[in-house]
N, CA and C atoms of all chains as a GROMACS GRO file, in nm:
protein
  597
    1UNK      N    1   2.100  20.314   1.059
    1UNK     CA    2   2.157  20.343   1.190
    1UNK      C    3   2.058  20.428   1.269
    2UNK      N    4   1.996  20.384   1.358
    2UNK     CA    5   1.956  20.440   1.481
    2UNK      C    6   2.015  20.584   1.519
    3UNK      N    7   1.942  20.680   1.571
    3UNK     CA    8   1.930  20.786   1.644
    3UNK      C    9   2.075  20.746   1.803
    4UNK      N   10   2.006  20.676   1.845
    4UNK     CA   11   2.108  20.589   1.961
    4UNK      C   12   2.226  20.557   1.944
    5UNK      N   13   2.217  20.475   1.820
    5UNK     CA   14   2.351  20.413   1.757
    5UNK      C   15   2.452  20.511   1.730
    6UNK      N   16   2.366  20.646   1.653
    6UNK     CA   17   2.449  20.732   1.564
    6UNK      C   18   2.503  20.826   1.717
    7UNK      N   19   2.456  20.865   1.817
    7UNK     CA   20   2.460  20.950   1.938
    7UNK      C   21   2.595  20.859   1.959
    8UNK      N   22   2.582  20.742   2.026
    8UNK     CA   23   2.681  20.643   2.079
    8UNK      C   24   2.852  20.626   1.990
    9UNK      N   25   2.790  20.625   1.852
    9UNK     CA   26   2.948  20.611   1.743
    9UNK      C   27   2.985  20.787   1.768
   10UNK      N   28   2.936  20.899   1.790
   10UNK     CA   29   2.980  21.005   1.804
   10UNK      C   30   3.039  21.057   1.929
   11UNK      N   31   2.958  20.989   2.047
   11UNK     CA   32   3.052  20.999   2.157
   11UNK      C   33   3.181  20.896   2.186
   12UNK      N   34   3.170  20.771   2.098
   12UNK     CA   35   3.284  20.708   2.047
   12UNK      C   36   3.434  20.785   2.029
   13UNK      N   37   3.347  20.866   1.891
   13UNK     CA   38   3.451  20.962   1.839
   13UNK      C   39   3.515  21.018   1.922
   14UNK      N   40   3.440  21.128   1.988
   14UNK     CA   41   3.534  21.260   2.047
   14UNK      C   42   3.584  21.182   2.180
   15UNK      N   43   3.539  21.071   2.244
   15UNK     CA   44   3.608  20.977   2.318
   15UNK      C   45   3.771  21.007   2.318
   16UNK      N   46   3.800  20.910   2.179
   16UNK     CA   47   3.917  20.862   2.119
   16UNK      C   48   3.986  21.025   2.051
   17UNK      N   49   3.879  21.093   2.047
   17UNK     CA   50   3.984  21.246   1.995
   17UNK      C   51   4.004  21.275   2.100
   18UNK      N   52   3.952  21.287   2.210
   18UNK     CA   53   4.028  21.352   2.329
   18UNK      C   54   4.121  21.296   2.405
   19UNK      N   55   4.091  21.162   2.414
   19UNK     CA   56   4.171  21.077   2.491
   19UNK      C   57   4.317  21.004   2.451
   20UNK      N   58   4.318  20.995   2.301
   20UNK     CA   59   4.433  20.994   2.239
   20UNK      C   60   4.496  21.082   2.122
   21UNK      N   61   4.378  21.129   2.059
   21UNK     CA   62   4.391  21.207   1.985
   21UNK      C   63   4.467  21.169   1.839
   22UNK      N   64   4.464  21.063   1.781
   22UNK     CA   65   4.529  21.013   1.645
   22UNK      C   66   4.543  20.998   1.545
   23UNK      N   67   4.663  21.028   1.489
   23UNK     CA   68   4.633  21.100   1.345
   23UNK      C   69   4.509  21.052   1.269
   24UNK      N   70   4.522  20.892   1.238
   24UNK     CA   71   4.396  20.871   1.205
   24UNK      C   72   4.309  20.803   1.289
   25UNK      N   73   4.166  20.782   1.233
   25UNK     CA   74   4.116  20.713   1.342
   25UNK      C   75   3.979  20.662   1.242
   26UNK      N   76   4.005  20.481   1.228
   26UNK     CA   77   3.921  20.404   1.127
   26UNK      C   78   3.826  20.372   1.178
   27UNK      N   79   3.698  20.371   1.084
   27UNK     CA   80   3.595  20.310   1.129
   27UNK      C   81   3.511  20.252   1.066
   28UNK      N   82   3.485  20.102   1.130
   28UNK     CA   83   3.424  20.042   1.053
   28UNK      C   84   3.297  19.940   1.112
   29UNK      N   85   3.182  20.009   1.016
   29UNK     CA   86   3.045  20.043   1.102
   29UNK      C   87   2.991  19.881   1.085
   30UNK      N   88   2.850  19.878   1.108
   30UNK     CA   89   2.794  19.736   1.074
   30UNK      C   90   2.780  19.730   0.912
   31UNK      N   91   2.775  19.594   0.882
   31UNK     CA   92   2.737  19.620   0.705
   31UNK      C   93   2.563  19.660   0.656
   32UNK      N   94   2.516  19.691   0.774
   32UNK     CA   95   2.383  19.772   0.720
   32UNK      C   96   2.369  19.915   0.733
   33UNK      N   97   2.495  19.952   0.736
   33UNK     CA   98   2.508  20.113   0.766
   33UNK      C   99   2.558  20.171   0.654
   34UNK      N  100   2.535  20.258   0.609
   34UNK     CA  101   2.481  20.371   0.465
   34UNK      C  102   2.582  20.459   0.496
   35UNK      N  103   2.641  20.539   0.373
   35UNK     CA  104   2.690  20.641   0.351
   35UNK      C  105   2.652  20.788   0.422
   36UNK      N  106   2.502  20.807   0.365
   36UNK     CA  107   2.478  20.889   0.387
   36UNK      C  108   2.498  20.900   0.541
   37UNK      N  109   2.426  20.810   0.657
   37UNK     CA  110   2.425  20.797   0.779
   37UNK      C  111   2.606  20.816   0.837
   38UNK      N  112   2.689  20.771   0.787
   38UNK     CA  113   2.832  20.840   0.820
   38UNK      C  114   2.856  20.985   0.796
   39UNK      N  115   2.796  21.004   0.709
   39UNK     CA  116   2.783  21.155   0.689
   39UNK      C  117   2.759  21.269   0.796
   40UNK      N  118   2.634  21.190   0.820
   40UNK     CA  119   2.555  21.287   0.920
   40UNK      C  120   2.632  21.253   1.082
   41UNK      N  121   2.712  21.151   1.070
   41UNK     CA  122   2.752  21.101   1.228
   41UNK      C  123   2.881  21.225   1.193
   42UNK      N  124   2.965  21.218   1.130
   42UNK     CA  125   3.070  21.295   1.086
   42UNK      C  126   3.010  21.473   1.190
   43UNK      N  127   2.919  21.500   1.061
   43UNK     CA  128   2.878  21.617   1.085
   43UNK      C  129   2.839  21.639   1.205
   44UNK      N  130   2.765  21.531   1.295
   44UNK     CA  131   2.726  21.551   1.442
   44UNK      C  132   2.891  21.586   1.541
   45UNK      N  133   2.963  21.498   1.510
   45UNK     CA  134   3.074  21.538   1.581
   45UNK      C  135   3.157  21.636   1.535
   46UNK      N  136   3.141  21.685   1.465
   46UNK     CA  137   3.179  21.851   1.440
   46UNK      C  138   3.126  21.945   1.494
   47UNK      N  139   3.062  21.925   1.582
   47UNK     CA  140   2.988  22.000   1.680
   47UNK      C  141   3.079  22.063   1.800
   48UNK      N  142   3.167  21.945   1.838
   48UNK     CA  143   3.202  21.935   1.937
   48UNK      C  144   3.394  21.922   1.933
   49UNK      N  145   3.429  21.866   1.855
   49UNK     CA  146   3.589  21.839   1.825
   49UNK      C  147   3.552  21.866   1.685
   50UNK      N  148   3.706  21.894   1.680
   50UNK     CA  149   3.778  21.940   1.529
   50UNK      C  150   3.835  21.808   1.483
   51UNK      N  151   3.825  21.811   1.332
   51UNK     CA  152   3.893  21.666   1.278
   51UNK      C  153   3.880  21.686   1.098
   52UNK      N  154   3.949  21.604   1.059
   52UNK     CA  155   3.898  21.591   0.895
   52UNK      C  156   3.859  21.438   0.912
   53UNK      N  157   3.750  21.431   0.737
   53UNK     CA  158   3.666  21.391   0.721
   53UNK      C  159   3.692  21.292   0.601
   54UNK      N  160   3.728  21.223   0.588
   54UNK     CA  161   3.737  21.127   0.448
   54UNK      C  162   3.852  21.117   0.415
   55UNK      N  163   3.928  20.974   0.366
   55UNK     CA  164   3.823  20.928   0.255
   55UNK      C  165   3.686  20.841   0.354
   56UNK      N  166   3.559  20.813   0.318
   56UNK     CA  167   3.488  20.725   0.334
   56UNK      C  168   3.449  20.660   0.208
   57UNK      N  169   3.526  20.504   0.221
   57UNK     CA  170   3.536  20.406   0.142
   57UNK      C  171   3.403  20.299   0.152
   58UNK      N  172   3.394  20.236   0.036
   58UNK     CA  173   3.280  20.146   0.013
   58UNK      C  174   3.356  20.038   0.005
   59UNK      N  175   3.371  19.895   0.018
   59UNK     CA  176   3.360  19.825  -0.034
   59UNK      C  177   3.278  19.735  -0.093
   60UNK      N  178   3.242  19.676  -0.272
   60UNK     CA  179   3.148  19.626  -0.315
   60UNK      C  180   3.227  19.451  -0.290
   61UNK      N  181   3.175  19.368  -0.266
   61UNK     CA  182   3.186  19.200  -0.269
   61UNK      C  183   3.186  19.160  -0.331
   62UNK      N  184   3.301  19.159  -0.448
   62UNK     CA  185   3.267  19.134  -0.642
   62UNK      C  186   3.252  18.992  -0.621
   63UNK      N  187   3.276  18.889  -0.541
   63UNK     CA  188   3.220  18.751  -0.581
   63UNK      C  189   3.085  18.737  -0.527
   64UNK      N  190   2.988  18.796  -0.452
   64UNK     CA  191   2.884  18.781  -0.392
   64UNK      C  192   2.772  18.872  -0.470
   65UNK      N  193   2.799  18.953  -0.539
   65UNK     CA  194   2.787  19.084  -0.606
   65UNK      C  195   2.642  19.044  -0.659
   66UNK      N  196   2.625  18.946  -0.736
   66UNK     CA  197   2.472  18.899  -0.783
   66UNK      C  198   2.375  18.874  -0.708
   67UNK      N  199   2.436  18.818  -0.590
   67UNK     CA  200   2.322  18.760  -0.465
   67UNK      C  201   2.297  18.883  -0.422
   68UNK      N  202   2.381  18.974  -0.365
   68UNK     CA  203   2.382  19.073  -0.292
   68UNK      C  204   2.335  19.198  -0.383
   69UNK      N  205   2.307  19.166  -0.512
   69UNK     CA  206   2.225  19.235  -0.592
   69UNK      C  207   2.061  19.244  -0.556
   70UNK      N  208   2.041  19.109  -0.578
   70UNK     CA  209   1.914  19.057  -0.574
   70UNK      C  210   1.888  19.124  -0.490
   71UNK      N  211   1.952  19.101  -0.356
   71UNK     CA  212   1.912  19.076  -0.219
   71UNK      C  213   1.887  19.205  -0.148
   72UNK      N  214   2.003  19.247  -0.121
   72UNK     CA  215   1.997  19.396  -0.114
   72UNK      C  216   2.014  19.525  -0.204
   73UNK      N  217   1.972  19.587  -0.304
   73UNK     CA  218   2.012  19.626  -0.402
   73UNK      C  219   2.026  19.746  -0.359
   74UNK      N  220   1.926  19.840  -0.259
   74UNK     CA  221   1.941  19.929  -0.202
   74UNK      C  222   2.032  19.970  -0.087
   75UNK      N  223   2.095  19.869  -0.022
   75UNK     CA  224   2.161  19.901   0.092
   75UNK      C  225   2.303  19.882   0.017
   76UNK      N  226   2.316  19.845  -0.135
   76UNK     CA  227   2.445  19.855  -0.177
   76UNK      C  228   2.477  19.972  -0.290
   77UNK      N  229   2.327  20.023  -0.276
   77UNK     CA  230   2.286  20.137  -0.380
   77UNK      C  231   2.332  20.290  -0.247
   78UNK      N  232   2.319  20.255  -0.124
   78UNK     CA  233   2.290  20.340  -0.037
   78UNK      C  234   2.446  20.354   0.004
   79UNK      N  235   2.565  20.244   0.013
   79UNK     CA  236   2.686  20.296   0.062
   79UNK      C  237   2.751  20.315  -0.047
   80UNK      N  238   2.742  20.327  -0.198
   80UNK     CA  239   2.856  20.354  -0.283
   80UNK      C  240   2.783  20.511  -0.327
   81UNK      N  241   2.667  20.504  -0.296
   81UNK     CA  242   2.614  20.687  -0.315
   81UNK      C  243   2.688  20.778  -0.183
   82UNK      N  244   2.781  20.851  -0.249
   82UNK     CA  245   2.832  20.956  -0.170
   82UNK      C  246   2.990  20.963  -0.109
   83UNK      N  247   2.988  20.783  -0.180
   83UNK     CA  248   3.136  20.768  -0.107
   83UNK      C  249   3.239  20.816  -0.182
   84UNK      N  250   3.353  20.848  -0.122
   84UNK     CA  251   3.447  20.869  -0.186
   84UNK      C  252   3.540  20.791  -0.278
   85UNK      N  253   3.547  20.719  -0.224
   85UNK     CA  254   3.609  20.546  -0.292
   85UNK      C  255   3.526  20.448  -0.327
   86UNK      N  256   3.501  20.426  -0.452
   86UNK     CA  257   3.443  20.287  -0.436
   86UNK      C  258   3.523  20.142  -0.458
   87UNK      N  259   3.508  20.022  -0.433
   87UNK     CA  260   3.611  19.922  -0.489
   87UNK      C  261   3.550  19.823  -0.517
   88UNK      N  262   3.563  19.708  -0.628
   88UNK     CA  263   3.528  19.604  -0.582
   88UNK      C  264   3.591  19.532  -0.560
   89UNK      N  265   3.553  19.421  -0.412
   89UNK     CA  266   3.704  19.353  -0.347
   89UNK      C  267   3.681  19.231  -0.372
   90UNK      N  268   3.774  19.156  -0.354
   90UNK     CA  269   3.843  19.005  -0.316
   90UNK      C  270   3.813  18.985  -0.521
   91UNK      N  271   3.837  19.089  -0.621
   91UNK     CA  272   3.835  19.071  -0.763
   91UNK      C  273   3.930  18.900  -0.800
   92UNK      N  274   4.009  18.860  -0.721
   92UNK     CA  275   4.056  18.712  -0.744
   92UNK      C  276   3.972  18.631  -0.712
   93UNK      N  277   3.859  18.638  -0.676
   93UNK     CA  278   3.766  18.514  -0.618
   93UNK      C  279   3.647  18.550  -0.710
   94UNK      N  280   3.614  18.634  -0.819
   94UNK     CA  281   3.539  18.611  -0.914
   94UNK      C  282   3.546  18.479  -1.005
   95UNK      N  283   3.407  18.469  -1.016
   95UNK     CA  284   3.408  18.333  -1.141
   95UNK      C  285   3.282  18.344  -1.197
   96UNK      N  286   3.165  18.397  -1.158
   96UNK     CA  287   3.073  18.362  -1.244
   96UNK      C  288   3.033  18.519  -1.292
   97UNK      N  289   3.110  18.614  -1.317
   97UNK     CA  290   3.112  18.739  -1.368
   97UNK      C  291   3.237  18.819  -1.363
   98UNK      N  292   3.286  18.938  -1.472
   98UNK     CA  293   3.321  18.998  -1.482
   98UNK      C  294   3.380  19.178  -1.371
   99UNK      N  295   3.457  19.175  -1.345
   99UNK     CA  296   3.416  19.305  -1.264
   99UNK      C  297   3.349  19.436  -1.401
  100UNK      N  298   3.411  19.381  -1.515
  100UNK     CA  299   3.321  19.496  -1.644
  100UNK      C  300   3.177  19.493  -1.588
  101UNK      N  301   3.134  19.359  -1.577
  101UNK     CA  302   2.995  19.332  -1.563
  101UNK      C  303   2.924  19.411  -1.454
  102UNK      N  304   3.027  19.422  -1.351
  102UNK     CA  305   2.960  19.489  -1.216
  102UNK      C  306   2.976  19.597  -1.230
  103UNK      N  307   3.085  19.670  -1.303
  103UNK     CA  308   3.073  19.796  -1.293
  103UNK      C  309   2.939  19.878  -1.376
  104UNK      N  310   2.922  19.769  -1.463
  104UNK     CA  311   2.802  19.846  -1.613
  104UNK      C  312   2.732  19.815  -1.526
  105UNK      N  313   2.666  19.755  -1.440
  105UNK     CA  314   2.539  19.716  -1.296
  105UNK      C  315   2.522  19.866  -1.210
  106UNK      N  316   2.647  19.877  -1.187
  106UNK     CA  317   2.620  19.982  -1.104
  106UNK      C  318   2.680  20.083  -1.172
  107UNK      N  319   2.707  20.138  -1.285
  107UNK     CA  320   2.751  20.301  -1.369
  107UNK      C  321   2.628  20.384  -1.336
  108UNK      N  322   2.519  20.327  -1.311
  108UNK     CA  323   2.399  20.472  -1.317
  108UNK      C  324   2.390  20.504  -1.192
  109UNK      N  325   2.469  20.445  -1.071
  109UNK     CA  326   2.474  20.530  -0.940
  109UNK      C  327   2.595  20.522  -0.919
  110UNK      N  328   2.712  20.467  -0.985
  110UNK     CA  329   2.828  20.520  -0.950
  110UNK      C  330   2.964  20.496  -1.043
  111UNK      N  331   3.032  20.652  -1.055
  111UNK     CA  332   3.166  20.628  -1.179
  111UNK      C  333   3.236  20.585  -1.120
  112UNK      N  334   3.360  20.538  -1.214
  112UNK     CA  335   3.495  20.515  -1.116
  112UNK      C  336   3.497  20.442  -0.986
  113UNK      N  337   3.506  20.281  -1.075
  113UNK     CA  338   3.528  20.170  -0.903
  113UNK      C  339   3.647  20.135  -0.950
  114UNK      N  340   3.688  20.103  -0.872
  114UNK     CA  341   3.831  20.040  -0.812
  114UNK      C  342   3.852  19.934  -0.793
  115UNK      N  343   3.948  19.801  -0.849
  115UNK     CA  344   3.957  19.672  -0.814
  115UNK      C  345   4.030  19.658  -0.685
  116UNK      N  346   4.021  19.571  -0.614
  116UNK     CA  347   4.099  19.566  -0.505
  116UNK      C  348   4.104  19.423  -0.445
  117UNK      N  349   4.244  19.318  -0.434
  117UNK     CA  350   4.272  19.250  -0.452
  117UNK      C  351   4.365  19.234  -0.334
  118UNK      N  352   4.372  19.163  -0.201
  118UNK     CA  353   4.474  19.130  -0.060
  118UNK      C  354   4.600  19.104  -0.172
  119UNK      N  355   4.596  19.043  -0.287
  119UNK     CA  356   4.706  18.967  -0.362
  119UNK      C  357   4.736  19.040  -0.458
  120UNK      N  358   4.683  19.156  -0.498
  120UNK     CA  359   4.760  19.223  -0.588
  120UNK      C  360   4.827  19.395  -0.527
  121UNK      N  361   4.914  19.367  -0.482
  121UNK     CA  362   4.967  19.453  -0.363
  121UNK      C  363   4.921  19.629  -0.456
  122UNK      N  364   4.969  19.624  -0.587
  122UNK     CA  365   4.938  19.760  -0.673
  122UNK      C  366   4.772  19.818  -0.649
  123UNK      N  367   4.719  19.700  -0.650
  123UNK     CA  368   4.580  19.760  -0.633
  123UNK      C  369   4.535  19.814  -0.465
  124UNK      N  370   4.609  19.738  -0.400
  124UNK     CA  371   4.573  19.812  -0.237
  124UNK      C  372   4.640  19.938  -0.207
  125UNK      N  373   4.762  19.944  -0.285
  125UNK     CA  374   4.840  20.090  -0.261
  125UNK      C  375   4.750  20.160  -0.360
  126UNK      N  376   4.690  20.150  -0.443
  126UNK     CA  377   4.608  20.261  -0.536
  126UNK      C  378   4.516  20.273  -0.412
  127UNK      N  379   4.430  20.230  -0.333
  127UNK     CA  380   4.346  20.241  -0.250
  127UNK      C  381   4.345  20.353  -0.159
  128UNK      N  382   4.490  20.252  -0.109
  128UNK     CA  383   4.608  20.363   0.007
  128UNK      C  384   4.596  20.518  -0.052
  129UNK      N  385   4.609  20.526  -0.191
  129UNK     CA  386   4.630  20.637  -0.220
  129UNK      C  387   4.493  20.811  -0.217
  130UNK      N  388   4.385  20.728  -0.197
  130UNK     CA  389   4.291  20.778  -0.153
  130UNK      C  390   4.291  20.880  -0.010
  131UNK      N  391   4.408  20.834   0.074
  131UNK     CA  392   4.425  20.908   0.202
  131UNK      C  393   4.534  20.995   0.142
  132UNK      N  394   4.491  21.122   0.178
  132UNK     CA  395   4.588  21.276   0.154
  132UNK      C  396   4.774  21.232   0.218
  133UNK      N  397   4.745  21.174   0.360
  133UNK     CA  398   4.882  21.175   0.411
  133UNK      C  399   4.968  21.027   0.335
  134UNK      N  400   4.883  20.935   0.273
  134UNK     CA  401   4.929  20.846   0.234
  134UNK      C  402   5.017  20.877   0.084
  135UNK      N  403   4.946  20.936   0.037
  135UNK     CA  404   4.988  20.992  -0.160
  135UNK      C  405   5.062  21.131  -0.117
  136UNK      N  406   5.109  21.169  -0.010
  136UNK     CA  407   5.200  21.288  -0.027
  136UNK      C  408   5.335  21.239  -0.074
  137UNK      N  409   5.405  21.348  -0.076
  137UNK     CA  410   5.572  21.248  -0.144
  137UNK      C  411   5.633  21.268   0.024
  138UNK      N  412   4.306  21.473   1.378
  138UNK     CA  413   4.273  21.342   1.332
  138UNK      C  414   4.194  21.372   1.178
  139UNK      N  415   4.242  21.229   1.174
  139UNK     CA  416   4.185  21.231   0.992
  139UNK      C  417   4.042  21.105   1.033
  140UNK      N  418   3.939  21.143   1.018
  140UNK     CA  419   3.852  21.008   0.991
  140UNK      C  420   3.830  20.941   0.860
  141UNK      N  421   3.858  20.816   0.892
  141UNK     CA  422   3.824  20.752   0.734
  141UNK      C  423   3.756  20.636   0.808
  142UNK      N  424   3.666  20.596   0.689
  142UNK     CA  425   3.520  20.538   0.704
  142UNK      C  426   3.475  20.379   0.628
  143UNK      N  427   3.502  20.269   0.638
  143UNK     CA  428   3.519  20.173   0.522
  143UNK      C  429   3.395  20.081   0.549
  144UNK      N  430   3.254  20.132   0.476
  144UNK     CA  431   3.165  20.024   0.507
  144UNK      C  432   3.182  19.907   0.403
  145UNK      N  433   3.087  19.837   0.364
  145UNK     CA  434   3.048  19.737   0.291
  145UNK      C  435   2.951  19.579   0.342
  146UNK      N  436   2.907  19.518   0.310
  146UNK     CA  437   2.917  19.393   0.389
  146UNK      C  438   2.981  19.335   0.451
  147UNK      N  439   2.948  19.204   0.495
  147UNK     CA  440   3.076  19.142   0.573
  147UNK      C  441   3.159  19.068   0.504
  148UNK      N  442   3.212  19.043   0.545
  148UNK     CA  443   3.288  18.992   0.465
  148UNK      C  444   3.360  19.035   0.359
  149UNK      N  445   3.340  19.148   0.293
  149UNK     CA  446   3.381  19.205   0.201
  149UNK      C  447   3.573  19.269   0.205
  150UNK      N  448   3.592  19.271   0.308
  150UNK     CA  449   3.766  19.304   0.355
  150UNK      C  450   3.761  19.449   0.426
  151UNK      N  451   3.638  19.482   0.477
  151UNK     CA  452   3.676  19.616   0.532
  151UNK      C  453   3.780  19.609   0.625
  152UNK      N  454   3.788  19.460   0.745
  152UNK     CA  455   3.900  19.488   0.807
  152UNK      C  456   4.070  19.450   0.761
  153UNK      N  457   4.039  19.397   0.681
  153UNK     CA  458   4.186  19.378   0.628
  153UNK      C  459   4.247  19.487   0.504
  154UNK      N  460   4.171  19.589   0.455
  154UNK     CA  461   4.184  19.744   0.448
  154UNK      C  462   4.210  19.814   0.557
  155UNK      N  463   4.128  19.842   0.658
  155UNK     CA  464   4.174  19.912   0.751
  155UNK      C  465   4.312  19.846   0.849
  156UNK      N  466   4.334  19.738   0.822
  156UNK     CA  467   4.456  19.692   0.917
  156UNK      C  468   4.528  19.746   0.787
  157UNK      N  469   4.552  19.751   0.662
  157UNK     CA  470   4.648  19.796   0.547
  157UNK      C  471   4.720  19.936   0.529
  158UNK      N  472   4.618  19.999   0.623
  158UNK     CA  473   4.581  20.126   0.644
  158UNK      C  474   4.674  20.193   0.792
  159UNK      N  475   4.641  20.097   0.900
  159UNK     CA  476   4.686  20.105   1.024
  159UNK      C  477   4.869  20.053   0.987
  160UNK      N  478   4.878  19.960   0.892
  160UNK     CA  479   5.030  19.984   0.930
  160UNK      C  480   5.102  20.057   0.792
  161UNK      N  481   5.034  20.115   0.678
  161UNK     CA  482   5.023  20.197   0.627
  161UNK      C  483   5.096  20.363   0.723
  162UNK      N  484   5.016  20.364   0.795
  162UNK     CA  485   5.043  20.488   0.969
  162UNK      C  486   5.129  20.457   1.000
  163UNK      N  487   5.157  20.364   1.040
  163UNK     CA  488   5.270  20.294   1.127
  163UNK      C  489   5.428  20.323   1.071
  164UNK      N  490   5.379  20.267   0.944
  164UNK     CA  491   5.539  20.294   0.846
  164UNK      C  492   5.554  20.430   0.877
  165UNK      N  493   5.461  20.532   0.825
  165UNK     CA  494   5.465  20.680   0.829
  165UNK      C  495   5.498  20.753   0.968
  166UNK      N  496   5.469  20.682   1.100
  166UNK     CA  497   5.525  20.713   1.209
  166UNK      C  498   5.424  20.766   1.254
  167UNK      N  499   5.280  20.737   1.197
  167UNK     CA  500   5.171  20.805   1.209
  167UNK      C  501   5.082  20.727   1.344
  168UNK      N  502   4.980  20.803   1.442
  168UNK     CA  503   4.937  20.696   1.508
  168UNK      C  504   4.750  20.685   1.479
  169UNK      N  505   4.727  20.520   1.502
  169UNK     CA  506   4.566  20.493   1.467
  169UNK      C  507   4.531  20.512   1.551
  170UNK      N  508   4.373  20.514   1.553
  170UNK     CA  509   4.262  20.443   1.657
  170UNK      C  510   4.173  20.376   1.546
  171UNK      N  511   4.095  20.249   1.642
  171UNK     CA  512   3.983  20.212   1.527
  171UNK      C  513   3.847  20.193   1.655
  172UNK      N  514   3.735  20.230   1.592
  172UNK     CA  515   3.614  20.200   1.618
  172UNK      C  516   3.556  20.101   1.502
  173UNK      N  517   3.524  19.978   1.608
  173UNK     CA  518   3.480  19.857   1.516
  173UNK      C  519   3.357  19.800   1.602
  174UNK      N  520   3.240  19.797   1.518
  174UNK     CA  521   3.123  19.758   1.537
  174UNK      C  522   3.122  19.613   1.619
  175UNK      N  523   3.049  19.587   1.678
  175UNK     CA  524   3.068  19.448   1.781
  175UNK      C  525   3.120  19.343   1.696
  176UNK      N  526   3.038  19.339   1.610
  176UNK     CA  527   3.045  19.160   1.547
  176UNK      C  528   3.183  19.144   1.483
  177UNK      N  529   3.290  19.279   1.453
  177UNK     CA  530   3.387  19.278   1.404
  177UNK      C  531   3.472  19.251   1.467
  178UNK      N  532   3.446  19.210   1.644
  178UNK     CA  533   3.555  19.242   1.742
  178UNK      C  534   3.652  19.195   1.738
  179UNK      N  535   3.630  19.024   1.707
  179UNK     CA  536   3.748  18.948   1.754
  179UNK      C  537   3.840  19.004   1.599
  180UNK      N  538   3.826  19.034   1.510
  180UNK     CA  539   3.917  19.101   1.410
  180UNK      C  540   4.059  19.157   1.442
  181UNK      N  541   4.007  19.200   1.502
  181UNK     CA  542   4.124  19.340   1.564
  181UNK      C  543   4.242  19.313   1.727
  182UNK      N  544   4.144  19.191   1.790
  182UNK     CA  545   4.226  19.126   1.887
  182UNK      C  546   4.341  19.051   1.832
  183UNK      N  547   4.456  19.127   1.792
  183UNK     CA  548   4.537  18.984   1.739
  183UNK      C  549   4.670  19.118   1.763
  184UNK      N  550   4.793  19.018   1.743
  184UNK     CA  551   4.956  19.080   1.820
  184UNK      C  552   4.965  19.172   1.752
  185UNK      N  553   4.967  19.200   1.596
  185UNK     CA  554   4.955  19.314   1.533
  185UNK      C  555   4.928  19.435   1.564
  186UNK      N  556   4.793  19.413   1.623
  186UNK     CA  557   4.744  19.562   1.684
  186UNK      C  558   4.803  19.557   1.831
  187UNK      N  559   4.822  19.529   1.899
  187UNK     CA  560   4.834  19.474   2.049
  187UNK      C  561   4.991  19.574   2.030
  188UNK      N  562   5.065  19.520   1.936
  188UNK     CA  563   5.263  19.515   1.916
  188UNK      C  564   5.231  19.701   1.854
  189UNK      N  565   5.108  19.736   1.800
  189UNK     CA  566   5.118  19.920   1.753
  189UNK      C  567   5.092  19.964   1.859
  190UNK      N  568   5.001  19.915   1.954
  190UNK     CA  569   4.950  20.019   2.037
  190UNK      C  570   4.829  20.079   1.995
  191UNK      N  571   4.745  20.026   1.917
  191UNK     CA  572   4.640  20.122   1.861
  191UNK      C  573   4.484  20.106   1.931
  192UNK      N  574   4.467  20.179   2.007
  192UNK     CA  575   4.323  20.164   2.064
  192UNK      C  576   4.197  20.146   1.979
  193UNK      N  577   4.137  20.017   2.011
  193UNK     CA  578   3.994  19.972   1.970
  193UNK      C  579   3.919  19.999   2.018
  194UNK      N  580   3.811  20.087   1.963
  194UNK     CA  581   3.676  20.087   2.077
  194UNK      C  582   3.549  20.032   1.962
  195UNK      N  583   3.498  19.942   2.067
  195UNK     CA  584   3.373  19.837   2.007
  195UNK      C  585   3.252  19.944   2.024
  196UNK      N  586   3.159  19.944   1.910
  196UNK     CA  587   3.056  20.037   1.932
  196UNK      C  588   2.931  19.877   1.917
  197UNK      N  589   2.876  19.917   1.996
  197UNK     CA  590   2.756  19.791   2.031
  197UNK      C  591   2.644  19.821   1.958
  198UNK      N  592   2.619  19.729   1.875
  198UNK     CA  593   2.464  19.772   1.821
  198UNK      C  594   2.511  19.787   1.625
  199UNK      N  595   2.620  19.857   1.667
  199UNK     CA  596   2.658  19.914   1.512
  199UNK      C  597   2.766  19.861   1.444
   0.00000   0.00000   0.00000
């Protein structure tokens, strides 16, 4: 993410904090945009408005997961470093691997992934449960 | 406001998490906003969001 880009998603932000102000407020960047770089956009608009900060979720592409190994290994090395959630999604459309498999792929940059499944409703509420106001009683 | 953040590739379901999420709020009586990168736009144009009320703002470039 660009200097520009990151200026522009921050005046985004305090935009939508001032102008509506809502409890939450999702965002979801290009798929070549990094963890760390949300980080620092976060922290830029703390400058200026008050807000909390996470969860910031990853999702990994467990059926694409090998190509997107190959392919990009770093830009999928770059959004599950730091995140709070990791998952791997659409886990019903695997076939030529294991999610065991993906997780032992990626254990040396990241513990604890998460399956996550549109069709297995238990696994999206475990997700859900990642947000503070969502897992309160 | 709470920010929460859902990258990944495309395709991967970031927006059909964050719509899970938005009426997730909704049940709770809670209210969204979403900032969604251009190429995600037409995602979020649909009665669902339109019938919450939840403001989209497209960030260009990102």
């Amino acid at each position: 993410m660009g200097c520009s880009l990151a200026t522009s998603l921050v005046d985004l932000i305090k935009k939508i904090k001032r102008s509506h102000d809502p409890e939450f407020l999702f965002i979801e960047p290009s798929e070549m945009v990094v963890t760390q770089e949300l980080q620092d956009v976060a922290a830029m608009g703390h400058r200026d408005v008050r807000y909390q900060v996470g969860p910031l979720i990853t999702l990994v592409d467990a059926p694409r997961f090998p190509f997107m190994w190959a392919e990009r290994q770093q830009l999928i090395i770059g959004q599950i470093s730091g995140a709070d959630a990791v998952a791997l999604s659409r886990t019903d459309k695997l076939e030529d691997s294991s999610p065991e498999e993906i997780r032992n792929v990626l254990r040396p940059y990241r513990n604890g992934i998460d399956l996550l499944s549109v069709h297995d409703s238990d696994s999206l509420e475990q997700m859900l449960m990642n947000v503070p106001e969502f897992s309160a009683p | 406001m709470r920010l929460i953040c859902v990258s990944g590739i495309k395709g991967s379901g970031k927006t059909t998490l964050i719509k899970a999420m938005v009426r997730k709020a909704a049940a709770l009586d809670k209210s969204s906003a979403v900032i969604v990168n251009e190429s995600g736009k037409e995602s979020y144009e649909d009665a669902f969001i339109d019938d919450l009320k939840v403001p989209v703002q497209y960030l260009r470039g990102g």
